[in-house]
C-alpha positions in Angstrom: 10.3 37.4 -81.1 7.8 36.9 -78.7 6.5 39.8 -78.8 6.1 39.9 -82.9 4.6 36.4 -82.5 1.8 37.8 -80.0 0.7 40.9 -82.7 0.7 37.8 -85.1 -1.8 36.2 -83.1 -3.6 38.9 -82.5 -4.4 39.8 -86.2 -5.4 36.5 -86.7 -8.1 36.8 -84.3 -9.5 39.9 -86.0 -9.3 38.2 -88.9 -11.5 35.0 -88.4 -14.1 37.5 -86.2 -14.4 39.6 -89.5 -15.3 36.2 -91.5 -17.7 35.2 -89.0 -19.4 38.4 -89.2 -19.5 38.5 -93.0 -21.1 34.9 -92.8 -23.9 36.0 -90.2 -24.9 39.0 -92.8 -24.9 36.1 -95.7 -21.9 38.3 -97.6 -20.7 35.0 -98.6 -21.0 33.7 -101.9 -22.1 30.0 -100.6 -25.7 29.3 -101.7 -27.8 29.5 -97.9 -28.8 25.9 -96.7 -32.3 24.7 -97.6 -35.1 26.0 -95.2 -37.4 24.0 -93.4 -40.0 25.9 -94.8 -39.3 24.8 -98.3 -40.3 21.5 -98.2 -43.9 22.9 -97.2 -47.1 23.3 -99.2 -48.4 26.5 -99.7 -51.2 27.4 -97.3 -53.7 27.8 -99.6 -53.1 24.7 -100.9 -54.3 22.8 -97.9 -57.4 25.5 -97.7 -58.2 24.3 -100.7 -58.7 20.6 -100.3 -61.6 21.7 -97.8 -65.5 22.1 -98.7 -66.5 25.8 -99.2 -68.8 26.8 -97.1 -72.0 28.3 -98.5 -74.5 30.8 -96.9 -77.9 30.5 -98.4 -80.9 32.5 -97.1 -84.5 31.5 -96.5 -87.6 33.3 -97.3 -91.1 31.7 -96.5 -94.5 33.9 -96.7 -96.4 32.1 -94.2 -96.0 28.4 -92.3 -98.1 25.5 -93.9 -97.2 22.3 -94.7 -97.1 22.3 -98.5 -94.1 25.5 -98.1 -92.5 23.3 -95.3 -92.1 20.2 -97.5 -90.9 22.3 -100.4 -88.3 23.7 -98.6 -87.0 20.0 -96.9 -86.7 19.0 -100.3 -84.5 21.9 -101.5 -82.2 21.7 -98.0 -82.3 17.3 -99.1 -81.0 18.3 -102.5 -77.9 20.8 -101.3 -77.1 17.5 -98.6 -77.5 14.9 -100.9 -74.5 17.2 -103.3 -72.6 17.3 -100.7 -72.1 21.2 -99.7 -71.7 22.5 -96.1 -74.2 24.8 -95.9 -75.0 27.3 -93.3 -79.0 28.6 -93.4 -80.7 31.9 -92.5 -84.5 30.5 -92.1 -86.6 33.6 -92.1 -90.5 33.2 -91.9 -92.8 36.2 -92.7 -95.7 35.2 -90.9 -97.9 36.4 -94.0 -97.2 39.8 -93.6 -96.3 41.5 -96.4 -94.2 44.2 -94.6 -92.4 41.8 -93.0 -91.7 40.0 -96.1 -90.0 43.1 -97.6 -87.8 43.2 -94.2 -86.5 40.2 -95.0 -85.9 40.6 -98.4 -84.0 43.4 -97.8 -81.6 41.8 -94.7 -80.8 38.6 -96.5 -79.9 41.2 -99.1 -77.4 42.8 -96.6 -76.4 40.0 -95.0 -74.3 39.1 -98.0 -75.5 35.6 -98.5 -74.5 34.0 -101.6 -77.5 32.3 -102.7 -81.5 33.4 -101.8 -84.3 30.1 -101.6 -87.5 31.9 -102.2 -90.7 29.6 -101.1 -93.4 31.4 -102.7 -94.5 34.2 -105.0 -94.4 37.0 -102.6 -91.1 35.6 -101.0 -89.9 35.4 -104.5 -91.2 39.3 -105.4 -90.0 41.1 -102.2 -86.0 39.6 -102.9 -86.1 40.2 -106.6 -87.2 43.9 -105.7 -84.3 43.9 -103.7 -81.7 42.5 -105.6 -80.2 41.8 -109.2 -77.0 40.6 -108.2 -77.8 37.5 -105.6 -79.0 34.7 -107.6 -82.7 33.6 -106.2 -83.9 29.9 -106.6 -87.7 30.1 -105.9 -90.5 27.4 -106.2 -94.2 26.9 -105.0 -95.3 30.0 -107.3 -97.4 29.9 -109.5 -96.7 31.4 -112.7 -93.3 33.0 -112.4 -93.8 35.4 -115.7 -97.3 37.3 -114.7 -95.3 38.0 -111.1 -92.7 39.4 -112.9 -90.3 37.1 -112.0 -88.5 36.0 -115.2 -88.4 37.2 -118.7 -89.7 33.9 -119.8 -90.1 30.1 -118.5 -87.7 29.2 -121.4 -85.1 32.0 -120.5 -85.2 33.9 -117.1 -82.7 36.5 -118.1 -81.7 37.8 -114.6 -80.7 36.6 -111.5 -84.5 34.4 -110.7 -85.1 30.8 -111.5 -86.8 28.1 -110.0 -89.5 25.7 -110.0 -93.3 26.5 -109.9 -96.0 24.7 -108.5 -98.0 24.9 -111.4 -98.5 21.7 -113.2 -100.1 22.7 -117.2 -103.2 19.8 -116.9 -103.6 20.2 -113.2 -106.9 23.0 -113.2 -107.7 21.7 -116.9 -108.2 18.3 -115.1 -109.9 19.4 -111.9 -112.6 21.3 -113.6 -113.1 18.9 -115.8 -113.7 15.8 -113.0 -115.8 18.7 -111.1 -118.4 18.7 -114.1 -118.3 14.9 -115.2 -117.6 12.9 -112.0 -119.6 15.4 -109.3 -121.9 17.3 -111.8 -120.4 21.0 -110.7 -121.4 23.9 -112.1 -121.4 26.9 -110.0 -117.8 27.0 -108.8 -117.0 28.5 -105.4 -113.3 30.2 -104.9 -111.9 31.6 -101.6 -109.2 33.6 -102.7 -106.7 36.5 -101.4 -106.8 39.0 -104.9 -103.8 40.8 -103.4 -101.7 37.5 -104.4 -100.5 37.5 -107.6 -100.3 33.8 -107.5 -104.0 33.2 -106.8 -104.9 35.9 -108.9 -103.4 34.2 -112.1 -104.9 30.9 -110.9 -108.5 32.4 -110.8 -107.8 33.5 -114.2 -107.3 30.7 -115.4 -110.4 28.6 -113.9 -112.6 31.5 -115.3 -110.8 30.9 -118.9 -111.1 26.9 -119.0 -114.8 27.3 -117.7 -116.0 29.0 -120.5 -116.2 26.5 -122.9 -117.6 24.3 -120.0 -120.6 25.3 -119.7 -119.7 26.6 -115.8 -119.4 29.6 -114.0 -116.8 30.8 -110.9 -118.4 32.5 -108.5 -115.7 34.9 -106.4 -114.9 35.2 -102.1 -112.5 37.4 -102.2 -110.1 38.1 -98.6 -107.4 40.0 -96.6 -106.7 38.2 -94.1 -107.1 34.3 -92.6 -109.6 35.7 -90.1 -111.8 36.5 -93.2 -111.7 33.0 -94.7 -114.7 31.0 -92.7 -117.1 34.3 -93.5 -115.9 34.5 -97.3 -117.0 31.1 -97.8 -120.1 31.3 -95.9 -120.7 34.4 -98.2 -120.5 31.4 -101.3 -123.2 29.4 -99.6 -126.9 29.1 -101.6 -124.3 30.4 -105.0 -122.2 27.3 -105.6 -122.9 23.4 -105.7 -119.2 23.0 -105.1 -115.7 24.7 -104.3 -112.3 24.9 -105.5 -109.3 26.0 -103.2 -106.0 26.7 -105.3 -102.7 27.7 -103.6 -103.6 30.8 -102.0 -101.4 31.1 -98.6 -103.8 32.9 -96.8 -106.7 30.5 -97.5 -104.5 27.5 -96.9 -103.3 29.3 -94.1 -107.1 28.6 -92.5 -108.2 25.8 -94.5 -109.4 23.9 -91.6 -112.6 26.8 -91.5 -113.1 26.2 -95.0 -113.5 22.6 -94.5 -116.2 22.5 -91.9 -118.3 24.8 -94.1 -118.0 22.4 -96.8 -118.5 19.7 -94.9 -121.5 20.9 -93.1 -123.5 22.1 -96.5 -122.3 18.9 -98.4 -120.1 20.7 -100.7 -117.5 18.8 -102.5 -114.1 20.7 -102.3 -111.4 19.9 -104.5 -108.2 21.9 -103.6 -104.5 22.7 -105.4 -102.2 20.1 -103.5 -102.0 17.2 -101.6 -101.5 18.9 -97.7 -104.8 20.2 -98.5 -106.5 17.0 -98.9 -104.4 15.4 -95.8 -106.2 18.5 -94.1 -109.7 17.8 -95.2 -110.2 18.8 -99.2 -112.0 15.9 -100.9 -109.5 15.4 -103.8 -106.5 17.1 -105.8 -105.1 16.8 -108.7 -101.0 17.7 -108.3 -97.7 16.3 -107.3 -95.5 16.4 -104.2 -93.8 19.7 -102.7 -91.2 18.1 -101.7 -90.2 16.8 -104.9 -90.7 20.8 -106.4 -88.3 22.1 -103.7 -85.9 18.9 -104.5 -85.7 20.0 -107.8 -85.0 23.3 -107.0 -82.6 22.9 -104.5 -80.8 21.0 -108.1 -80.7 23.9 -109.5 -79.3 26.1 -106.4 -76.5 23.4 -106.4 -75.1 24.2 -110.2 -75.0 28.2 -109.4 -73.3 27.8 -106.2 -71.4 25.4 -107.6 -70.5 27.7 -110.6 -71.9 25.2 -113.1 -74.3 27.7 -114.4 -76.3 30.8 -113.7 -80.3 31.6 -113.4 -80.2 33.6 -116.3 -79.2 30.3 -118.3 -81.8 28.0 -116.4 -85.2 27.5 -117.4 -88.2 27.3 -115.2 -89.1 23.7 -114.5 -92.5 22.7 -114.2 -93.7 19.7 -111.3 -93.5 16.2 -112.6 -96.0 13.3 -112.1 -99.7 14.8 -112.3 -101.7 12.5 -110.0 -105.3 11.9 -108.2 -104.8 11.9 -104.5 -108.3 12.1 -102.8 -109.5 11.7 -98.8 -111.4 8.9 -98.2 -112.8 10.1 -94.6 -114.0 13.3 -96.4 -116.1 11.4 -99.2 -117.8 8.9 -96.9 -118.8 12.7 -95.2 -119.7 14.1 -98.4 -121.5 10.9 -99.8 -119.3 10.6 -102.9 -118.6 6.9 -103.8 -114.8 6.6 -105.1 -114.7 4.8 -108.5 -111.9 2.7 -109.6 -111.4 4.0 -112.8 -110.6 7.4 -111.3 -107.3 5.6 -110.4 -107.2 7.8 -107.2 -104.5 7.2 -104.6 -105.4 8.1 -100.9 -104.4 10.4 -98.0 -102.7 9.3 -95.5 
């Protein structure tokens, strides 16, 4: 009896270590009990609640105020939306072969958006892309560079904002003749810039039914700027500087000749007149670079594309003229000019 009840026993045993086993391997049919794990979000759904994180690269031709300002306004515009932006701030010194190095590494670095601050920072990147979108401003006239198919529709991957205000060289020539009795116009420009190029054009077009002529300094490099407008002296009873960044570049020797041979200089924006230009006829940079830093905001944003954004043109045309400079010059300020001053 015993010993029947002890191989009894002893099949029992086997038996329960068989169920045990069979519930380890989940042969059961019992549903398994909840996980932890199940009551979690997904990951990505956490990842998701954070702010993307943008890489948008910088290229500037050359350092002067005006591009400086532009380009706080466009980082003030990407803050003021809110996006976590990471910069690559690259500065070509205005040379032109290190603007196409640049180009070409923001290219290949893989950013996802490209601020270009001027037309041959705008040029190099759009040569060497037509996939990365490209917000430029402070250029001039965005269709003769080649930039966009038209102001109304770029059709690529460019858009921006120029620095090209319609009435702004209209205006000027006009308050040259009838305010300081001009008539031989003096301009120090860099003809390899497409930008000045198109601007000279365009004096030389207004000024023929003026009664006025342009008279031409044309150079390569800053260090040529203080002979080129010596070369204008005895030619010209006044000058006109537009945008040109290798002029503006070395304004301060263009000054000093005016100043010395009593020539009123009227220039394309305000830095210049801060810097010693008796008046200009514009708007503010940093407003230009604002606005353009609106439109980066919508394409990185997905909003919208550059193909799909027009060309905006500055806002605002205004008189801003330096006082210091017409005291030197002798040219009494009149109120009706409604002139704002330089600070």
């Amino acid at each position: 009896m015993r010993k029947a009840w002890k191989k009894y026993a002893i099949l029992l045993f086997a038996l329960l270590l068989v169920l045990a086993a069979c519930g380890k391997d989940g042969s059961t049919s019992e549903s398994p009990a909840p996980s932890n794990d199940d009551n979690k979000e997904p990951e990505n759904a956490a990842q998701s609640e954070e702010a993307t994180k943008y890489k948008v690269g910088v290229t500037q031709i050359v350092e002067h105020p005006s591009l400086n300002a532009a380009f706080d306004g466009f980082r003030k515009a990407l803050e003021d939306a809110g996006l976590d932006v990471e910069y690559d701030i690259q500065n070509a010194q205005n040379d032109n072969s290190a603007n196409t190095t640049i180009a070409n590494n923001l290219v290949s670095s893989g950013v996802d958006l490209i601020f270009a601050n001027s037309t041959p920072s705008a040029q190099a990147v759009a040569g060497a892309t037509s996939d990365i979108p490209i917000i430029f401003t402070s250029v001039t006239d965005a269709v003769s560079a080649e930039l966009v198919q038209s102001m109304e529709s770029p059709g690529g991957n460019v858009t921006g904002t120029i620095d090209n205000h319609p009435e702004a060289i209209p205006t000027t020539m006009k308050f040259l003749k009838e305010e300081l009795g001009a008539k031989n116009v003096g301009m120090v420009f860099n003809s390899g810039e497409q930008n000045s190029r198109s601007q000279v054009d365009a004096v030389k077009e207004i000024l023929k039914d003026m009664d006025m002529t342009v008279v031409e300094a044309s150079v390569a490099t800053s260090a040529d700027v203080k002979q080129a407008t010596e070369s204008l002296l005895g030619k010209v009873d006044s000058l006109y500087i537009i945008t040109d960044n290798t002029v503006v570049s070395a304004l301060e020797s263009v000054v000093s000749v005016a100043n010395e041979n009593k020539l009123p200089m009227m220039v394309g924006e305000f830095d210049s007149v801060k810097r010693g230009g008796l008046g200009a006829y514009g708007f503010e940079y940093y407003d230009i670079g604002y606005e353009a830093g609106q439109m980066a905001v919508k394409i990185l944003k997905g909003e919208s594309t550059p193909a799909d954004m027009p060309v905006q043109i500055p806002q605002n045309l205004k008189l801003i003229m330096n006082k210091e400079t017409a005291e030197t010059l002798g040219v009494d300020i009149k109120d009706e000019w409604n002139a704002e001053f330089a600070e």
